[in-house]
C-alpha positions in Angstrom: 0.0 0.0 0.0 1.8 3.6 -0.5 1.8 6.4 1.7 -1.2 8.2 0.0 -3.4 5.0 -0.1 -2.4 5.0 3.3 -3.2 8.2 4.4 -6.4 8.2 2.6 -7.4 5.5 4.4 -6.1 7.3 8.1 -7.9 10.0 7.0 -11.2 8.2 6.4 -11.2 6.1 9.7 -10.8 9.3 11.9 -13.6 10.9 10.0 -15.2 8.2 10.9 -14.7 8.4 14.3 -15.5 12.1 14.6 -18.8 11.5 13.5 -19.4 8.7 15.4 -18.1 11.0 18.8 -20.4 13.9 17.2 -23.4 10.9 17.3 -22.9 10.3 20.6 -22.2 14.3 22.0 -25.7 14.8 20.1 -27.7 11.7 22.1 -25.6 12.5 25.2 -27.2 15.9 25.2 -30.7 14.9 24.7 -30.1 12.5 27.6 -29.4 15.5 30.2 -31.6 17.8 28.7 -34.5 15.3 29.6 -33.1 14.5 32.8 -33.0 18.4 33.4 -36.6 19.0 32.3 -38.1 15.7 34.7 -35.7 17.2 37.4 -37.5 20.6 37.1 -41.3 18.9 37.1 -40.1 17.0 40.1 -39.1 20.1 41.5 -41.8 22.2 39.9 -44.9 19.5 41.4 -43.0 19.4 45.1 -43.2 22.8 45.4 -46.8 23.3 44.5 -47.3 20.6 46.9 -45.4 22.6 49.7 -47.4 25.0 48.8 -51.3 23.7 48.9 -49.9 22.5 52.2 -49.6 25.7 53.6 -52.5 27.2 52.2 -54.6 24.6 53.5 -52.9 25.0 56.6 -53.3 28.8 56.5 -56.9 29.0 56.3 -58.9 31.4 57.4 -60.6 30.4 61.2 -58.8 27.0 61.1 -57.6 26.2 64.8 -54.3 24.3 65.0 -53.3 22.1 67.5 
């Protein structure tokens, strides 16, 4: 093989191998974006828990013990 077949060839596996590590940057990010969004409902739902808590707890003429 000469050194331009061989080259050609070096050239083409790393291309290869960028866009295989591009592939996987692109799926890796989809991955924590939808582990940041569930994060922020889980976050979003416990606080409007806290919250109707405290209302209910806050009412108006409601004796507590």
């Amino acid at each position: 093989m000469s050194d331009s077949e061989k080259n050609s060839k070096d050239t083409e596996t790393i291309l290869m191998a960028l866009d295989q590590i591009s592939q996987t940057i692109d799926v890796m990010t989809s991955v924590v974006g939808r582990l940041r969004n569930y994060l922020q409902q889980q976050e979003t739902s416990a606080n409007t828990e806290k919250h109707k808590d405290l209302r209910d707890e806050m009412q108006p003429g409601r004796i507590l013990h």
